[in-house]
C-alpha positions as CSV (number, residue, x, y, z in Angstrom):
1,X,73.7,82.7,32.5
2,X,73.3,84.6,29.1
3,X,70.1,85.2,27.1
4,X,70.0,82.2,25.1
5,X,70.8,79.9,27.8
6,X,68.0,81.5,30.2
7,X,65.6,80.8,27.2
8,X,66.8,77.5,26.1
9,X,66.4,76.2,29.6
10,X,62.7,78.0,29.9
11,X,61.6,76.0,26.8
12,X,63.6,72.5,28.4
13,X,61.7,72.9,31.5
14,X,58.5,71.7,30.0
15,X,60.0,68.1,29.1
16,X,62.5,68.2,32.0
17,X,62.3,64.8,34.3
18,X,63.5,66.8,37.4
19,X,59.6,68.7,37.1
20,X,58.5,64.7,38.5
21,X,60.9,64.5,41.2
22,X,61.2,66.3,44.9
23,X,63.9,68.7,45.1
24,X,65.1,69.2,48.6
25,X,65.3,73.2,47.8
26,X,66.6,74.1,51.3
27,X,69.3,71.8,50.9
28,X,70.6,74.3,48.1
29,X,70.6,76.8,50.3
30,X,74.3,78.6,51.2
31,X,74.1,79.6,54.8
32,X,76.8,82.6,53.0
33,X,75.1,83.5,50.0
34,X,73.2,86.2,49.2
35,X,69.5,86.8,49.3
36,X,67.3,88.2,46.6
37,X,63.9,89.5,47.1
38,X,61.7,90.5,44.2
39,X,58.9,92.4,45.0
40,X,56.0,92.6,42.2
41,X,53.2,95.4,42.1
42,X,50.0,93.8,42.0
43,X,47.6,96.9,42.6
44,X,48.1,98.6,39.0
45,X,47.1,97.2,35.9
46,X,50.1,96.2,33.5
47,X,49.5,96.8,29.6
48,X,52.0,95.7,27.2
49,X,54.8,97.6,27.9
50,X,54.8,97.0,31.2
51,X,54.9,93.4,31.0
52,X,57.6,93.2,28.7
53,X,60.3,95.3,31.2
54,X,58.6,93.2,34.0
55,X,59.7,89.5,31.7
56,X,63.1,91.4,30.6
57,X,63.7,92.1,34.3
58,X,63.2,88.9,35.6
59,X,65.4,87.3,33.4
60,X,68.2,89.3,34.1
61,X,67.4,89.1,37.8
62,X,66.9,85.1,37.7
63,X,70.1,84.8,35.0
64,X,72.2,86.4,37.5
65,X,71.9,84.3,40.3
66,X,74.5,82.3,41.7
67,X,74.7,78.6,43.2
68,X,73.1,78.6,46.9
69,X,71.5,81.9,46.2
70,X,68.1,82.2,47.8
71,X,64.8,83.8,45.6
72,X,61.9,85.1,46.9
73,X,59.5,86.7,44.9
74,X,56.2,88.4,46.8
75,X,53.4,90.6,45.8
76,X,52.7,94.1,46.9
77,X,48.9,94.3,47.2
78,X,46.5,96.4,49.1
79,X,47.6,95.3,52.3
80,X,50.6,93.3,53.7
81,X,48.5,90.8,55.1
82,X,47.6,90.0,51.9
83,X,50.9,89.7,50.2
84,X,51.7,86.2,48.7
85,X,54.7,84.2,48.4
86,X,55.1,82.9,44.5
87,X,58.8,81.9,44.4
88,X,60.9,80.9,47.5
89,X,64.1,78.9,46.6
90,X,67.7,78.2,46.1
91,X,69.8,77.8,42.5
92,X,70.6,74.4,42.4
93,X,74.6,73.9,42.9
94,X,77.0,71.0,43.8
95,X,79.2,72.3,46.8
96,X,83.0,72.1,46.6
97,X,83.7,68.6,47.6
98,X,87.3,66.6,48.3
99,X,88.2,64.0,45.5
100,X,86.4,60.9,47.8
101,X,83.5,62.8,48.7
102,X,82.5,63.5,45.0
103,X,83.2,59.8,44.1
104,X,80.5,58.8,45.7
105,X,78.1,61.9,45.8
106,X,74.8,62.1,44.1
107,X,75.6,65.9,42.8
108,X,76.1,66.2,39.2
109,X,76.6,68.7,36.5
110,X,73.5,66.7,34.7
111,X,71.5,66.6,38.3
112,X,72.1,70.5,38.7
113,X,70.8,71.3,35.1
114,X,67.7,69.8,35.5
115,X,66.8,70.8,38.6
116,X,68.1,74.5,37.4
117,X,65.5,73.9,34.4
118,X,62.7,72.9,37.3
119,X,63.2,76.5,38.7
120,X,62.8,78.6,35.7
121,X,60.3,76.6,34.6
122,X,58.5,77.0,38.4
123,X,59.7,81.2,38.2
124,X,58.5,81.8,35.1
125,X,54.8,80.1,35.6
126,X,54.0,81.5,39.2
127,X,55.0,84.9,38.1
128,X,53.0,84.8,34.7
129,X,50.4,82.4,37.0
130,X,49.6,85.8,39.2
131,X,49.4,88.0,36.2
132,X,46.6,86.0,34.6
133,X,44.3,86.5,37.5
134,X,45.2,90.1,38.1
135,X,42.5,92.4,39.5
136,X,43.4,96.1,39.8
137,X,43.3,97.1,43.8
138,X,42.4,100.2,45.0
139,X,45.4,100.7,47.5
140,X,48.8,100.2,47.3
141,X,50.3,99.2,50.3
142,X,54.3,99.7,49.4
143,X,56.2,100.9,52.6
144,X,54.7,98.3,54.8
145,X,55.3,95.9,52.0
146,X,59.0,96.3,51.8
147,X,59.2,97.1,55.4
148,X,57.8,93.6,56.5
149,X,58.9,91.3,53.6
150,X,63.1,93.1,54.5
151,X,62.3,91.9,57.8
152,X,62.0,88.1,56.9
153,X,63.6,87.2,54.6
154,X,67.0,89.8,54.2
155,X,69.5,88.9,56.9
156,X,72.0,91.4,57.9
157,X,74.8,88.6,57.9
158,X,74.0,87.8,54.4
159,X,74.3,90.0,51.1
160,X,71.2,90.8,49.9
161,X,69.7,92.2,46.2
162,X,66.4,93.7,46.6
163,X,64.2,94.5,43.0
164,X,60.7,96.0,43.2
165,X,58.9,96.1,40.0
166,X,56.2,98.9,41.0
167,X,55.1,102.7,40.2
168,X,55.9,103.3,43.9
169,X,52.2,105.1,44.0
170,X,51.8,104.6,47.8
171,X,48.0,104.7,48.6
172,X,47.4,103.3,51.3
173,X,45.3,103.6,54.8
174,X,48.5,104.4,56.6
175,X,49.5,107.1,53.5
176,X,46.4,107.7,51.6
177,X,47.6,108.9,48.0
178,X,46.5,112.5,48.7
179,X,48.6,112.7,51.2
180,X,51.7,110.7,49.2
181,X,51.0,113.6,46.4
182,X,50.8,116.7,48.8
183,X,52.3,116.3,51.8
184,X,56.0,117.6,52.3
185,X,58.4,114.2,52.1
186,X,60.7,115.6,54.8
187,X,56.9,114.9,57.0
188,X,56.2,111.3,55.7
189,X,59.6,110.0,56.3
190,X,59.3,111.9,59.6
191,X,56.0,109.7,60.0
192,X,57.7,106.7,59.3
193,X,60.5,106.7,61.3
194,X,58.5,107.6,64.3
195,X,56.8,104.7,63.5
196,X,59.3,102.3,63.3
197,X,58.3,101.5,59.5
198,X,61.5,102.2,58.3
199,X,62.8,99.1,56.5
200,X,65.8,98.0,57.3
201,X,68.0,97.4,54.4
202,X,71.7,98.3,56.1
203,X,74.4,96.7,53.1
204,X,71.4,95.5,50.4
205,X,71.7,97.3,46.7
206,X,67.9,98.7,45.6
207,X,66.8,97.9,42.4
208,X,63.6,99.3,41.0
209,X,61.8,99.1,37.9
210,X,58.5,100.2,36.1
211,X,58.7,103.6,37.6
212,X,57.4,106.9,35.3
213,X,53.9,106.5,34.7
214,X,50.5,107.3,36.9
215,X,48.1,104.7,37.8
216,X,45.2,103.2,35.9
217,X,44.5,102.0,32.9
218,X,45.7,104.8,30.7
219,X,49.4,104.5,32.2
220,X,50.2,108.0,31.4
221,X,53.3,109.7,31.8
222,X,53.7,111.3,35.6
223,X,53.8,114.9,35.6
224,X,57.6,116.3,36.0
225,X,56.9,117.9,39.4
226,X,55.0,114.8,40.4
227,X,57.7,112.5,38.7
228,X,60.4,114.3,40.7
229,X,58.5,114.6,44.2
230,X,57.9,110.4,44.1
231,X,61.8,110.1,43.3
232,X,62.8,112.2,46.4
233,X,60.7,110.5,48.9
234,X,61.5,107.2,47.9
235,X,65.7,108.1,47.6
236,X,65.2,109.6,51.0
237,X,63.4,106.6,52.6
238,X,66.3,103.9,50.9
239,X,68.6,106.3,51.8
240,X,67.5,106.5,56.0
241,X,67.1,102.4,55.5
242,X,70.7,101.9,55.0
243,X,70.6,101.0,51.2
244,X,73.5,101.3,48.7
245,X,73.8,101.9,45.6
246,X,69.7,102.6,45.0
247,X,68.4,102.8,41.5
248,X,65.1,103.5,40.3
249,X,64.2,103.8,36.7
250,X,61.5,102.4,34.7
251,X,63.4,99.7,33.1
252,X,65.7,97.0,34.9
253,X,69.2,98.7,35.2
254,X,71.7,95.9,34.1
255,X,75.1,95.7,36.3
């Protein structure tokens, strides 16, 4: 789904009749397609910029899904107890059917638009829904987050896509930020493991975006040793969790 089609169906979605009906979503679930879990930084307060690469990333990452595709899309706050759910559903599809079966099956190209309209439309006002009410949080609870949210929804018989929109500043009780900045990496990941936080992420590609700039309102540039110390631990941790390929930049990286 290219650019124009993404928005053209975003501006249907208002009007679309499917918004009045009940979708069975779990019925559009593939029991052999891949998972997709979007995790959205909650903790730091976006500015302009920020929200534009979160928008451009979201499109890509809804434009690319595929019928029977499940999306979740979850907050990383100051704890994982709080984390909500905004988005957790299936692309609309019609499943390959013999000649009789589709005679007489309620599936249609028309039926799968609309409901494919519903979604965006649902996507694009829980995500924008959370930003409007955003508060900036004094920890950032990001290990724990991924670590937890892998756990239930990725499935290791299934594919799985895994974006995090965040400036992967961990400060939280279990790694204050002092000790995210200071302490050696090869010690936290140590730490971790021990603990059996390690997410497990065995076959899922890593996607991150937003990365590059500090905390707070001013959103400055990291340092370059600061910059560089962030990248390793967090290469390091996807690396021990199984994860491949791994890409962390500050915009969406496109396939």
């Amino acid at each position: 789904m290219g650019f124009f089609l993404f928005a053209a169906l975003a501006l249907l979605a208002l009007s679309s009749p499917a918004r009045a009906q009940t979708i069975d979503w779990a019925g559009y679930c593939s029991p052999s397609a891949k998972r997709v879990l979007l995790l959205v930084d909650i903790t730091t307060p976006y500015d302009t910029q920020d929200k534009q690469i979160l928008v451009d990333g979201l499109q890509s990452i809804v434009g690319k899904l595929g019928g029977g595709e499940r999306i979740v899309i979850r907050t990383i706050a100051d704890s994982y107890t709080h984390t909500e759910k905004l988005i957790d559903r299936c692309m609309p599809y019609c499943p390959p059917m013999s000649f009789w079966d589709e005679l007489f099956s309620n599936c249609t190209g028309g039926l799968i638009l609309n409901h494919k309209r519903a979604l965006i439309s649902e996507i694009r006002a829980s995500v924008r829904g959370r930003l409007d009410q955003f508060k900036e949080l004094e920890h950032s609870e990001i290990v724990s987050t991924i670590t937890q949210s892998a756990k239930e929804v990725l499935s290791p018989e299934q594919g799985a896509e895994v974006y995090i929109f965040s400036d992967l500043i961990e400060n939280s009780e279990y790694i204050p930020g002092g000790a995210f900045r200071e302490e050696p990496n090869a010690a936290l990941i140590a730490r971790i493991e021990a603990d059996n936080f390690l997410p497990n992420l065995q076959g899922a590609t890593v996607k991150i975006f937003g990365v590059g700039r500090g905390g707070g309102e001013e959103r400055a540039p990291l340092s370059v040793p600061r910059l560089n110390k962030l990248l390793d631990f967090w290469n390091t941790l996807f690396e021990r969790s199984g994860a491949a390929p791994v890409t962390i930049s500050q915009n969406l990286v496109a396939d």
